[in-house]
N, CA, C and O of each residue as an XYZ file, in Angstrom:
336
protein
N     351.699     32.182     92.778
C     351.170     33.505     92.552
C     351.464     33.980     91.131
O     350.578     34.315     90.346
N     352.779     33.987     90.852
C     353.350     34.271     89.269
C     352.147     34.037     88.132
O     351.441     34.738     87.407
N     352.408     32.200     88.511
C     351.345     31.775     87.617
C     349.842     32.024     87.513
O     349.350     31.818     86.403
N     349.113     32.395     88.402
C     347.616     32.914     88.922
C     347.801     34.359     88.080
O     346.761     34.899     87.700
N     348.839     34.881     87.832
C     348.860     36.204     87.373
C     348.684     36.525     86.069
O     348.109     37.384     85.401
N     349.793     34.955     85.822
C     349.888     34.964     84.267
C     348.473     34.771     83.730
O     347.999     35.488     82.849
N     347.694     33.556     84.431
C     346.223     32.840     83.716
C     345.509     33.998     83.712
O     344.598     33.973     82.885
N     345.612     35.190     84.456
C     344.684     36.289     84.642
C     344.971     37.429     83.574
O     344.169     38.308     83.257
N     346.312     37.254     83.052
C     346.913     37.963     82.412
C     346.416     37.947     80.523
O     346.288     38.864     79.713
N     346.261     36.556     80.417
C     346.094     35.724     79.219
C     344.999     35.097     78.809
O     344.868     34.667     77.663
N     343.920     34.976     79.941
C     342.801     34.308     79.688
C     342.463     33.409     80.174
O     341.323     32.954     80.087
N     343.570     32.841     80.934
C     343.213     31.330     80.925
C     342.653     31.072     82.198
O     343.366     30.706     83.131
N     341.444     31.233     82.308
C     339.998     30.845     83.453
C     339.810     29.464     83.882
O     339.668     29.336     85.098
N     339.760     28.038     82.946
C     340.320     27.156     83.534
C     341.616     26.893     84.193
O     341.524     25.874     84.877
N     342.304     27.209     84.222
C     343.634     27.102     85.023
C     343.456     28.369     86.302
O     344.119     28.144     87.314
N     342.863     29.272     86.300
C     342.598     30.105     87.583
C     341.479     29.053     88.516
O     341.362     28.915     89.734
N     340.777     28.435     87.409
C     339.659     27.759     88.976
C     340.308     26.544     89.005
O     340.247     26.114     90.157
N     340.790     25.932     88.414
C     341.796     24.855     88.895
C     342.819     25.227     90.230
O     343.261     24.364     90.988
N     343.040     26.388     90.326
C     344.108     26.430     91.568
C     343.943     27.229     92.359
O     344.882     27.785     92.929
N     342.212     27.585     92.682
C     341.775     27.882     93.482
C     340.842     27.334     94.231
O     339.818     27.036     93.616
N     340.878     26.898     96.370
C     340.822     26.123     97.116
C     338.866     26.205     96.865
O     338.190     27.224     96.730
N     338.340     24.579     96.878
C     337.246     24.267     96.210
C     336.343     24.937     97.500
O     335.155     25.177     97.283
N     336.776     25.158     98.504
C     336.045     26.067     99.155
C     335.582     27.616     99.188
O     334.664     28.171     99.792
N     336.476     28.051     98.393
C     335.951     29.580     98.096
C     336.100     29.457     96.899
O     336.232     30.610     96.488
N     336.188     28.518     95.753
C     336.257     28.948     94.152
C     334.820     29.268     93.699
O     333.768     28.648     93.855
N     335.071     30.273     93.171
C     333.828     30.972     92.332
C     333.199     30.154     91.305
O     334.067     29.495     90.732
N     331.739     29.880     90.731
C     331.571     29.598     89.586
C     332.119     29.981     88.320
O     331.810     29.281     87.356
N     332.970     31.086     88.122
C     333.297     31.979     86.738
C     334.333     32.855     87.424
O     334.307     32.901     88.654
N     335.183     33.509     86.797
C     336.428     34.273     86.546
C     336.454     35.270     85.710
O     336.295     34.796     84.585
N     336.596     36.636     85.654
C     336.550     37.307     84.468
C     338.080     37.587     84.145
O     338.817     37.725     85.122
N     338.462     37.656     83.269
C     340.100     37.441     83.002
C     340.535     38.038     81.828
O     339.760     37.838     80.893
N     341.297     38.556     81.619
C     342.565     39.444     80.491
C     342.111     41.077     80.838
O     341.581     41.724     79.935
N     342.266     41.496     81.731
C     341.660     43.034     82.181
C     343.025     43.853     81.851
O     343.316     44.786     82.599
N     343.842     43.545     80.792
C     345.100     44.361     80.333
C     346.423     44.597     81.840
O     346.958     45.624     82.258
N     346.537     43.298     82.242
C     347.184     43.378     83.363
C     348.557     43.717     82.677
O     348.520     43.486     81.468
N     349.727     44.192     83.119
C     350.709     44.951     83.017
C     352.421     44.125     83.398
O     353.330     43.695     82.688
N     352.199     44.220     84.803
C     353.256     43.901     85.591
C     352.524     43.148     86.952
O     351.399     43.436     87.360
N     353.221     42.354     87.416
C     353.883     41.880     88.706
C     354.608     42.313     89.709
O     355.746     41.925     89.444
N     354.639     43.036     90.964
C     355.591     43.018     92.154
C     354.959     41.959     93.138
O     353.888     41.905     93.742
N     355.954     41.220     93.058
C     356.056     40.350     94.505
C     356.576     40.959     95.736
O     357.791     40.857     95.906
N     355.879     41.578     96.636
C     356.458     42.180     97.586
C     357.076     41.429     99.083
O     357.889     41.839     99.911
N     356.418     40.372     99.002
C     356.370     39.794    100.356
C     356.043     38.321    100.095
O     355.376     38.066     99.092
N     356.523     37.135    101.050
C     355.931     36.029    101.148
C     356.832     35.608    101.923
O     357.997     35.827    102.254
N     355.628     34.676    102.204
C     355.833     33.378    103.081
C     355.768     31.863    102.952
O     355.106     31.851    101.913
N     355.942     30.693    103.205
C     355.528     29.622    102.911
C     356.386     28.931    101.939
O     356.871     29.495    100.958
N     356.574     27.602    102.260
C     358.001     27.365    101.182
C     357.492     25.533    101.279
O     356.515     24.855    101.597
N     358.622     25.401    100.867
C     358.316     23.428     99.983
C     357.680     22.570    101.054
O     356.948     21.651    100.686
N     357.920     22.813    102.561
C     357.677     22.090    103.896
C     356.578     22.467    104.242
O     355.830     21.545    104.568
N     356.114     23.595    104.314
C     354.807     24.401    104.251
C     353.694     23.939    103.971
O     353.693     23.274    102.935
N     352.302     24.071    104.725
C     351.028     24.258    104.308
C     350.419     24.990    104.287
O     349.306     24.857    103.776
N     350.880     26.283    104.896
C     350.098     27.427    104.361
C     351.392     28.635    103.849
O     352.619     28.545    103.881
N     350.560     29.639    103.433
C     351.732     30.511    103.346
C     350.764     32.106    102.818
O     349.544     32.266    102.789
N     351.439     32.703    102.598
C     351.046     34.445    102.023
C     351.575     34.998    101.036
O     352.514     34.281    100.690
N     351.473     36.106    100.218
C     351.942     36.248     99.158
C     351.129     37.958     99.523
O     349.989     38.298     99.837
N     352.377     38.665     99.283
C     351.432     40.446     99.306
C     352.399     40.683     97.658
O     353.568     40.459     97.344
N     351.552     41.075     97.133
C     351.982     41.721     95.841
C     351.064     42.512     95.127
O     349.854     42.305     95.214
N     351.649     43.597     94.274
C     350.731     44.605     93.104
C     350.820     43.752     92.182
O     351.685     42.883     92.081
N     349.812     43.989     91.372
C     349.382     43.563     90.268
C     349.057     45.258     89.763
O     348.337     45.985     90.447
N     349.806     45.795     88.280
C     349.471     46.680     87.313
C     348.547     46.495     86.284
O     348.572     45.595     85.444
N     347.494     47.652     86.424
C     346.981     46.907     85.074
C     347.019     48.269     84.318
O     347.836     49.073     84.765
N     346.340     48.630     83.340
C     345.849     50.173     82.253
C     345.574     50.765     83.667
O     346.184     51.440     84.496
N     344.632     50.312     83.564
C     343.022     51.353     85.002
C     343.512     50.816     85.866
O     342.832     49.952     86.419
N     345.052     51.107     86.429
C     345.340     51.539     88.007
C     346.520     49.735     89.015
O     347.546     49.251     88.537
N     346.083     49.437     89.845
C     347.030     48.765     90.673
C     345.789     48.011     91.554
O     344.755     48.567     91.924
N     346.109     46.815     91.752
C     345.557     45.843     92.504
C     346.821     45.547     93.868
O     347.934     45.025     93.802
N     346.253     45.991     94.752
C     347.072     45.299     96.210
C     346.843     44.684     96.894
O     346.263     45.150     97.875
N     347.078     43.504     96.860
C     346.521     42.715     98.129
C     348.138     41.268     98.850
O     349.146     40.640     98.523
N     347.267     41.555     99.854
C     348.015     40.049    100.684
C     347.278     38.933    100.305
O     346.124     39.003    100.728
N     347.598     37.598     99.452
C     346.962     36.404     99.167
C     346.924     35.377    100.201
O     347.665     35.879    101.046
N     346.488     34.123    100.735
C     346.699     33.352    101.369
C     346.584     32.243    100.368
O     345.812     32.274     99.410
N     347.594     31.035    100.717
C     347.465     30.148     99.993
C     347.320     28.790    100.601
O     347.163     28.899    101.817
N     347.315     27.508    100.176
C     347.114     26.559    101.255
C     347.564     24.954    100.287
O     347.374     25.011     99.072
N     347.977     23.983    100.715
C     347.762     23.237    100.310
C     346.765     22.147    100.090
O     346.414     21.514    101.085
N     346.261     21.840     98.931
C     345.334     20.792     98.516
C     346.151     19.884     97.780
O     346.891     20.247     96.866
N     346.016     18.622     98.198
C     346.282     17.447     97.456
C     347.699     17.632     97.167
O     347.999     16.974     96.172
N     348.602     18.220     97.612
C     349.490     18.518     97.705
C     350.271     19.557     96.335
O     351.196     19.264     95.577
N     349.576     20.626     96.423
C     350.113     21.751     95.598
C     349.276     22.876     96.165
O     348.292     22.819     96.902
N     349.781     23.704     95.747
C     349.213     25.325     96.429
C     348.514     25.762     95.427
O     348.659     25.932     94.216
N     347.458     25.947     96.488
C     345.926     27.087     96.082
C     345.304     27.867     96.724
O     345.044     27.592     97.895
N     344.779     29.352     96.017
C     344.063     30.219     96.301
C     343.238     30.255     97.573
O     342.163     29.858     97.124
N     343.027     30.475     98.894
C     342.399     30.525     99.279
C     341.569     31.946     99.456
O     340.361     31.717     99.395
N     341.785     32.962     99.602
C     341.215     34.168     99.469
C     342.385     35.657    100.033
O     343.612     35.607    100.114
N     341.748     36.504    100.250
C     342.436     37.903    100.529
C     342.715     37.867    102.253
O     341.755     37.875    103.024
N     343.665     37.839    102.584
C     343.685     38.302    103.693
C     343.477     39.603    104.769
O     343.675     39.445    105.974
């Protein structure tokens, strides 16, 4: 999640569709929207794991992003699957 935050944070759009599950990845990403901060509020899912959750804010200028993430393993590393 950290890292999904950072690529969103900085630009970096290849590395957001890289680690998001090829079943819901978007054609395009729009990315550097003056994101702020990080709270990790919640999670689930750990090294033994194939799935897991992630609820966290994301700060940006124009306001707060909240959501619960789901994540999943592919090929053995964790990716995006969508909003829960």
């Amino acid at each position: 999640m950290r890292s999904r935050y950072t690529a969103f944070a900085i630009g970096d759009a290849d590395y957001l569709l890289r680690t998001w599950h090829p079943t819901m990845r978007p054609s395009t990403v729009e990315t550097g929207s003056g994101w702020l901060r990080l709270e990790v509020l919640d999670s689930s899912g750990g090294l033994l794991d194939v799935e897991g959750e992630v609820h966290f804010r994301a700060h940006a200028r124009g306001g707060v992003l909240e959501e619960c993430s789901r994540f999943v393993r592919d090929g053995g590393r964790w990716v995006y699957l969508g909003a829960v």
